[in-house]
C-alpha positions in Angstrom: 49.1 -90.7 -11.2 46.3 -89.2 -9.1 46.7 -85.6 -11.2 46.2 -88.2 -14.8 43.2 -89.9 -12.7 41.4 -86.4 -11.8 42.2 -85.1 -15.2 40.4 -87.9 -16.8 37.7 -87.7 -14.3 36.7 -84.4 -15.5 37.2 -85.3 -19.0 34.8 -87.7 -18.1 32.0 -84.9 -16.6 32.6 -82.7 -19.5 31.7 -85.4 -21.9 28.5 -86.7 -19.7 27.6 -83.1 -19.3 28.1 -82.5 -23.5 25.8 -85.5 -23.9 23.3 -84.7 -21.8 23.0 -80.6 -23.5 22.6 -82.5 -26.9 19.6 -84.7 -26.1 17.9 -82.1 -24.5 18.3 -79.4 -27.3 17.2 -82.5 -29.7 13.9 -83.5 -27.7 13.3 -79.4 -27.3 13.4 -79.4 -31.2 11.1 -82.3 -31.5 8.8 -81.4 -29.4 8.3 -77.4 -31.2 8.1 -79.2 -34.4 5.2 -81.8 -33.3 3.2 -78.1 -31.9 3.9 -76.6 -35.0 1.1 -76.1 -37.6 2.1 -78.0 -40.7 0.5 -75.8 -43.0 -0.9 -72.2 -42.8 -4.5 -72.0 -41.7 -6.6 -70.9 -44.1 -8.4 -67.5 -43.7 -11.8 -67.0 -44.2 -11.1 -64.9 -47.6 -9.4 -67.5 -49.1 -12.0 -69.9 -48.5 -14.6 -68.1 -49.9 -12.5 -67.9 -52.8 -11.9 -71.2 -53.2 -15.6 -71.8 -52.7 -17.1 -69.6 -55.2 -14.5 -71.4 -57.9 -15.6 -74.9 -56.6 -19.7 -74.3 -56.4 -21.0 -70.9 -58.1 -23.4 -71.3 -60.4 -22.7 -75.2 -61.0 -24.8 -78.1 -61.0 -24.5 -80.8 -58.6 -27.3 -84.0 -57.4 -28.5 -83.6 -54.0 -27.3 -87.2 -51.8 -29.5 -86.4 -49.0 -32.1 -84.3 -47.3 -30.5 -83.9 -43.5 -33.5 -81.8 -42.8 -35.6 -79.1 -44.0 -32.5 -76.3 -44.3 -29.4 -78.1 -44.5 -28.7 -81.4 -47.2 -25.8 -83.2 -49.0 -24.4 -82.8 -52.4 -22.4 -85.2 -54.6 -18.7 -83.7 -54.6 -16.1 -84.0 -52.1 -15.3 -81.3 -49.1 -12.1 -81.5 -47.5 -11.8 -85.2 -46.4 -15.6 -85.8 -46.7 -17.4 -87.9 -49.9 -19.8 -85.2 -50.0 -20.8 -81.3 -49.2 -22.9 -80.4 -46.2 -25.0 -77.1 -47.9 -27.2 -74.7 -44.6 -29.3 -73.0 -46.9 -28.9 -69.1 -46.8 -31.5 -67.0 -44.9 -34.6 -69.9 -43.6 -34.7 -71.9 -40.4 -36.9 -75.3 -40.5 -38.0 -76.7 -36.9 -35.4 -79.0 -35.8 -35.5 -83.0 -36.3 -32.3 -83.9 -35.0 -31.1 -81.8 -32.5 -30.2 -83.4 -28.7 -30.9 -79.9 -27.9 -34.6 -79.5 -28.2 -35.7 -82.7 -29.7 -37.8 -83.2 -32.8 -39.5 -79.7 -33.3 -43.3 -78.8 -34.0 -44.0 -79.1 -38.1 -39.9 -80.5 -38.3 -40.9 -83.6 -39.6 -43.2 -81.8 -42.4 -40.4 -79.3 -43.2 -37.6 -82.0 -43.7 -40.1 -84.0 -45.8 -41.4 -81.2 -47.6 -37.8 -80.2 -49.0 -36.8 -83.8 -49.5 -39.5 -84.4 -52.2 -38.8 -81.4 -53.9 -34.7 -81.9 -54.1 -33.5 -85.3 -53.3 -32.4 -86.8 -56.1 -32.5 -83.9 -58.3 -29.8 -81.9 -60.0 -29.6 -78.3 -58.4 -27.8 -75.8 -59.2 -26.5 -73.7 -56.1 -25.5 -69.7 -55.7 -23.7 -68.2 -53.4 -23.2 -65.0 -52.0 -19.6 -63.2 -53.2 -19.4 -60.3 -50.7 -20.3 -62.5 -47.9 -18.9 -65.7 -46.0 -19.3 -69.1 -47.9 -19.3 -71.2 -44.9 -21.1 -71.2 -41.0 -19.4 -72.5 -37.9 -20.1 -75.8 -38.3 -18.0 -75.4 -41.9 -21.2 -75.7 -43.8 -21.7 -74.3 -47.1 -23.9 -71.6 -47.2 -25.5 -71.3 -50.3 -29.0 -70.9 -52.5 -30.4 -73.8 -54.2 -32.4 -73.6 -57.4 -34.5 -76.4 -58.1 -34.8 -78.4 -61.6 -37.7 -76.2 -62.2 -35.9 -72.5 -61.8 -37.6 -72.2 -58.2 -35.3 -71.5 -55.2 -35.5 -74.5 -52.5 -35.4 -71.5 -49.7 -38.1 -69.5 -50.9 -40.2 -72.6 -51.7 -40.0 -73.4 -47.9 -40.5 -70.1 -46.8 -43.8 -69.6 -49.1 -45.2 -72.6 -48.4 -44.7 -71.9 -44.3 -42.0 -75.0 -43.8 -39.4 -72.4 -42.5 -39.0 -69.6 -40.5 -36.9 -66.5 -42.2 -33.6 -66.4 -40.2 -32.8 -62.6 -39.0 -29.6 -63.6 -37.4 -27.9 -63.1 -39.8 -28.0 -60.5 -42.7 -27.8 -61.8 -46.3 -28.9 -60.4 -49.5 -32.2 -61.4 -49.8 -32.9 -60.9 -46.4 -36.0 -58.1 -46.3 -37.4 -60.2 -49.2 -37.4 -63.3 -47.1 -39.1 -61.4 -44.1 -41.5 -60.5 -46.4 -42.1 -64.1 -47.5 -42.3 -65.0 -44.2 -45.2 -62.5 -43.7 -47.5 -63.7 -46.7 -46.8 -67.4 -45.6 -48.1 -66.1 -41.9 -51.2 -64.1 -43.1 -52.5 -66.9 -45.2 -51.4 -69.5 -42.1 -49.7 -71.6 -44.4 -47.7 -74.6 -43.3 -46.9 -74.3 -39.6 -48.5 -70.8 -39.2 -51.9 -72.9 -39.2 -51.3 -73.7 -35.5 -48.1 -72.7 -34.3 -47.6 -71.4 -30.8 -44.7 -69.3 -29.9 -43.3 -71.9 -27.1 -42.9 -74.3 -30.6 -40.6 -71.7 -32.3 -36.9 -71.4 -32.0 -35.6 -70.0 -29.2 -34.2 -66.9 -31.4 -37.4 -66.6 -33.0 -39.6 -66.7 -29.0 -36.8 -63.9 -28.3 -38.2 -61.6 -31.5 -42.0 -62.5 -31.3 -41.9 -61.1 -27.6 -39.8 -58.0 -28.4 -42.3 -57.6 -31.2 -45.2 -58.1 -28.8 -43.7 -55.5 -26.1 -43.3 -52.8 -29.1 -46.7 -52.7 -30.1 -47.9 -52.7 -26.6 -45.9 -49.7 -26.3 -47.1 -48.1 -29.3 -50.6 -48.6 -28.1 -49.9 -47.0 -25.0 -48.6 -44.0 -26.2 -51.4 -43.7 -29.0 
């Protein structure tokens, strides 16, 4: 009797012990497939690929002006109603940012670029050989106006933007150029800008500018 009762008190262990190996292994696989990805993440080639299918050379109305260098266009993005373009190569003063607060000439930029393309059908370019989108998953992209003119040269030509040298791009020495003939004439915001009003990036370049051609004085 006691051998039966210790021989079913082990059969009794084995099962708990069975049991207990189960519902882990079962709560170890749930819990690797609630960290697993559920689909691949999508490279930065593929994108781009995707993108110059979806917006090259097509026309699309512009929703909204968010300021002078980055707007809204009527077709969906991901789970958004609409697309969020940066345009390529300019930086307008900041409106919006926490960061710095509404920026000298900010208010005229974002103005500036929503009379000339709010509303309007634009067609928008983008570069092949170069990433479609920024960090903040914005399109990066050209925009011709109604009238064949390109929104970012407007804005640069008209002194409502700085050229952005951060980053290279293919019209980039023709945009510094721009940027020039907008400054010599003191156009837009080169009427009275100080370089304490400028972006940070651009304060950084002004005084490295300023330190070369004090050096090249010297040594002349």
């Amino acid at each position: 009797m006691a051998r039966y009762a210790i021989s079913r008190h082990r059969r009794n262990v084995i099962a708990a012990i069975c049991t207990l190996a189960v519902t882990a292994m079962c709560v170890f696989d749930h819990s690797c497939a609630s960290r697993a990805p559920s689909r691949p993440a999508q490279t930065a080639e593929s994108q781009s690929s995707l993108d110059i299918q979806k917006y090259h050379g097509r026309q699309f109305s512009v929703v909204k002006v968010v300021d002078g260098d980055t707007l809204d266009i009527d077709i969906p993005d991901a789970t958004y109603s609409h697309t969020r373009i940066r345009l390529w190569g300019v930086d307008t003063p900041e409106t919006k940012d926490p960061r710095t607060g509404p920026m000298y000439f900010g208010k005229e930029a974002s103005e500036f670029a929503t009379k000339l393309a709010f509303g309007k059908q634009v067609t928008i370019y983008l570069e092949k050989d170069r990433k479609t989108r920024d960090k903040y998953h914005r399109l990066l992209a050209y925009i011709q106006l109604p009238d064949g003119m390109f929104l970012n040269e407007v804005l640069l030509s008209e002194g409502y933007a700085y050229a952005d040298l951060r980053f290279k791009h293919g019209l980039y020495n023709k945009y510094k150029q721009l940027e020039s003939i907008a400054r010599s004439q003191k156009k837009g915001l080169w009427a009275n800008v100080t370089p304490e009003q400028m972006p940070k990036w651009k304060q950084k370049r002004e005084h490295l500018t300023a330190e070369h051609a004090e050096t090249a004085e010297v040594n002349n």
